[in-house]
C-alpha positions as CSV (number, residue, x, y, z in Angstrom):
1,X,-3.8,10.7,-19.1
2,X,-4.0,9.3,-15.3
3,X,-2.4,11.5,-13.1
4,X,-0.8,10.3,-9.8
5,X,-0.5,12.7,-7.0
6,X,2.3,11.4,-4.8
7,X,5.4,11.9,-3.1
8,X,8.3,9.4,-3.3
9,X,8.8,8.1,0.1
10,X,5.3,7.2,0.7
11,X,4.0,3.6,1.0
12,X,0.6,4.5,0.3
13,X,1.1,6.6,-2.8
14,X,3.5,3.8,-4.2
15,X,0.0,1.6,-3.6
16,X,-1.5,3.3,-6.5
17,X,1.8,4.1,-8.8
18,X,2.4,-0.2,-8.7
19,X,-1.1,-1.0,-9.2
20,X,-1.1,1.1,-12.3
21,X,2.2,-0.2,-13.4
22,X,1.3,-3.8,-13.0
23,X,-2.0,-3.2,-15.3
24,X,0.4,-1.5,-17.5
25,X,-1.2,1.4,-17.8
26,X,0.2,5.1,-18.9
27,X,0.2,7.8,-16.0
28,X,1.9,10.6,-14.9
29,X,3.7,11.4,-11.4
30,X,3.0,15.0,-9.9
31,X,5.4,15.4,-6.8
32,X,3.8,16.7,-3.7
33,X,6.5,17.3,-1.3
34,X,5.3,16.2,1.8
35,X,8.5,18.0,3.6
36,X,7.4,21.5,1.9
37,X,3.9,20.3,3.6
38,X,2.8,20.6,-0.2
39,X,-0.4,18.6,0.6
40,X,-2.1,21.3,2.6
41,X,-1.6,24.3,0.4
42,X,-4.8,25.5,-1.1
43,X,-4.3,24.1,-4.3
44,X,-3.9,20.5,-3.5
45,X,-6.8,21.1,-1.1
46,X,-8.9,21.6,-3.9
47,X,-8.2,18.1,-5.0
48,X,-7.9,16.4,-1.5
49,X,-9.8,18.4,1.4
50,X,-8.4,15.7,3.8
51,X,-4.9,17.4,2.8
52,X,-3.1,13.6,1.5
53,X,-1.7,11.8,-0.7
54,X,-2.1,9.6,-3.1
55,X,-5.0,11.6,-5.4
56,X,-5.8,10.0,-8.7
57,X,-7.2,11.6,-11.7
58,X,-8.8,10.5,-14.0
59,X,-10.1,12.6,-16.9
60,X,-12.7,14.1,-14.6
61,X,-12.7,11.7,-12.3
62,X,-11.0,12.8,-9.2
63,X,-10.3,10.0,-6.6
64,X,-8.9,10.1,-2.9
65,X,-7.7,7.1,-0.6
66,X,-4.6,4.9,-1.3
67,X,-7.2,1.3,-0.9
68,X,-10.1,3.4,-2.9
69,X,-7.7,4.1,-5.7
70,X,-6.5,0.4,-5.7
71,X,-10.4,-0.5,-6.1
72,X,-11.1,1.7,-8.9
73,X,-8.3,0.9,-10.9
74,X,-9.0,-2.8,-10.6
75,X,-12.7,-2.5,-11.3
76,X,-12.2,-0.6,-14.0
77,X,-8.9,-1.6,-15.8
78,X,-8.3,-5.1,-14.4
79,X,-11.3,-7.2,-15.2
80,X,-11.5,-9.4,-12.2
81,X,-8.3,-10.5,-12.1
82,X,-7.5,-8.1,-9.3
83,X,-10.8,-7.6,-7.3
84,X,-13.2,-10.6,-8.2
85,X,-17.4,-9.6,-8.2
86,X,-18.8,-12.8,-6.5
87,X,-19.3,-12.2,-2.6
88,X,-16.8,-14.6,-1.2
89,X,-14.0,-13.8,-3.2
90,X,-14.6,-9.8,-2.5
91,X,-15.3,-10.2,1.1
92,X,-11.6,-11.9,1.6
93,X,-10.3,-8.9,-0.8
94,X,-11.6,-6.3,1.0
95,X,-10.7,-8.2,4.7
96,X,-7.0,-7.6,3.9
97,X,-7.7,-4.2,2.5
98,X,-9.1,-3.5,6.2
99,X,-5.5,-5.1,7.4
100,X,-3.8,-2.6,5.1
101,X,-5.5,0.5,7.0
102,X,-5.4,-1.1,10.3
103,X,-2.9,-3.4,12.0
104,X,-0.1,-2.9,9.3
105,X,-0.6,0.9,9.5
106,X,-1.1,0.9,13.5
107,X,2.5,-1.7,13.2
108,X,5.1,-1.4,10.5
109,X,4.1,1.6,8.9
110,X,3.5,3.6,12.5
111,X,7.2,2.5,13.4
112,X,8.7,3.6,10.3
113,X,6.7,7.1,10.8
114,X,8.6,7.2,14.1
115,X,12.1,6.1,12.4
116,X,12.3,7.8,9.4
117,X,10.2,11.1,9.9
118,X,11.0,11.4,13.5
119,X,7.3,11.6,14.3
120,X,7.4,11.4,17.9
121,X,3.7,11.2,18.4
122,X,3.9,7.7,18.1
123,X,3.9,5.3,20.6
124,X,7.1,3.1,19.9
125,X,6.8,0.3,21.8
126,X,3.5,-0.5,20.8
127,X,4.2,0.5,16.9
128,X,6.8,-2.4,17.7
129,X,4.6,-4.8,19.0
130,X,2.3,-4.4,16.7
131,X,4.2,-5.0,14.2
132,X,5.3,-8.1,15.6
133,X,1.6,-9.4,15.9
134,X,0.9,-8.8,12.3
135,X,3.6,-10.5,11.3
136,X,3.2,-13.6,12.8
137,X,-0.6,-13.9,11.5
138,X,1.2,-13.0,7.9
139,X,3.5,-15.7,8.4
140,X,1.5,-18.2,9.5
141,X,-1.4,-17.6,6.6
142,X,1.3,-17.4,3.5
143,X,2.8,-20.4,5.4
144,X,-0.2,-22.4,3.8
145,X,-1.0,-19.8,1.1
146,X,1.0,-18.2,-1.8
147,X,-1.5,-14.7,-1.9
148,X,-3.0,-12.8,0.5
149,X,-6.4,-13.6,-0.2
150,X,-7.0,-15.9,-3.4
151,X,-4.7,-18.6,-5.3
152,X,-3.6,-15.4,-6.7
153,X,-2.3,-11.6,-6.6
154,X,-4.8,-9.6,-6.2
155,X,-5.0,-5.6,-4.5
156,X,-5.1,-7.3,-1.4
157,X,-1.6,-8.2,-1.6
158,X,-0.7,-4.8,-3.5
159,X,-2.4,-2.9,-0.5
160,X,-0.2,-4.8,2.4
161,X,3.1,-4.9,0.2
162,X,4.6,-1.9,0.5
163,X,5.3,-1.3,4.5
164,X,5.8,-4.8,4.9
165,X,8.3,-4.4,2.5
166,X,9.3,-1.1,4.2
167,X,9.5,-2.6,7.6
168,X,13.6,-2.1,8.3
169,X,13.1,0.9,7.7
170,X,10.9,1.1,10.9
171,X,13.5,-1.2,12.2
172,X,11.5,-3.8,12.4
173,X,13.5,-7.3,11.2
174,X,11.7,-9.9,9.1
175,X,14.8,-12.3,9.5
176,X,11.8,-14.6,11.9
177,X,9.2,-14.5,9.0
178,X,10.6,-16.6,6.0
179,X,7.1,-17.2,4.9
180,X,6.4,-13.4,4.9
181,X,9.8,-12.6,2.8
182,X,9.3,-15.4,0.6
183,X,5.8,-13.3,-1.0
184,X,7.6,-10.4,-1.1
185,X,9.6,-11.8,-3.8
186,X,6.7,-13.3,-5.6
187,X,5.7,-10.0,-5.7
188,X,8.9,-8.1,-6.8
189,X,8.7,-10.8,-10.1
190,X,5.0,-10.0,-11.2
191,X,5.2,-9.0,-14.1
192,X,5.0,-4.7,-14.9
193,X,6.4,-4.5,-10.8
194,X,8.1,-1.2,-10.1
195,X,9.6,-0.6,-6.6
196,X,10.1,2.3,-4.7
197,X,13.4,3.5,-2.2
198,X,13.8,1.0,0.3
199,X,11.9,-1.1,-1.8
């Protein structure tokens, strides 16, 4: 049985719980309680010495990393429906997978850190203006494109989904991106989708 690792408010451990739900596989959720700092006791250490979540297992295979998580389970579950072998296709995968761990996270997902967690480490201002740059890029590439990164889903669009989807929570508006709430309904129907709170 897959085990997820993950705790229910998190955008990257809902990364891996809809990817394994839209490939309609069986798996388990373990709870780490990110508020009981769960994640950096010893024991979830042992699985994760960067102390985070998500964690996958699978029989013996033990795997780390919201966007490596999304990889495996497409490469080895999904054919190449979700993560295509030939170089081009990959390269425009793995561009928005960079996206995912960059401008969204430095944006949308940075701003709802702030909101929701009261992390005041983070720079608000920017966190907002970031997220106003991404957005506009987003809306202007699904303006002439239903997917992220093909003529279909693929764990491109599963990576970036979940803060975009999350952004009022960082209260940041998508009321100026129609283009951008528009494929967050396309996702929401795929077929096996599971949401998330806020989601």
């Amino acid at each position: 049985m897959i085990k997820l690792y993950n705790y229910e408010l998190s955008g990257n451990a809902y990364k891996a719980q809809l990817m394994l739900s839209l490939l309609g596989l069986e798996y388990e959720l373990v709870r780490v309680d990110l508020m009981k700092r769960e994640h950096k006791s010893p024991e979830f250490l042992q699985l994760n010495s960067f102390g985070q979540i998500p964690v996958l297992t699978d029989g013996d295979i033990v795997l780390q990393d919201a966007q490596a998580i999304l990889v495996y389970l497409a490469r080895r579950y999904g054919n190449e429906d979700w993560l295509p072998l030939d170089a081009e296709s990959m390269s425009r995968v793995m561009r928005w997978l960079s996206t995912a761990t960059s401008e969204i996270r430095q944006g949308v997902e940075y701003a709802r850190r702030y909101h929701m967690f009261n992390m005041q480490n983070i720079d608000i201002e920017t966190a907002t203006q970031k997220s106003e740059d991404i957005l506009k890029i987003l809306d202007q590439h699904l303006s002439e494109n239903n997917w992220l990164a093909l003529d279909r889903p693929t764990i491109a669009d599963v990576a970036c989904f979940p803060y975009i989807a999350l952004a009022s929570d960082g209260k940041i508006s998508l009321e100026a991106y129609p283009n951008v709430r528009a494929w967050i309904e396309r996702i929401k129907q795929l077929p096996g989708f599971v949401g998330m709170p806020g989601i």
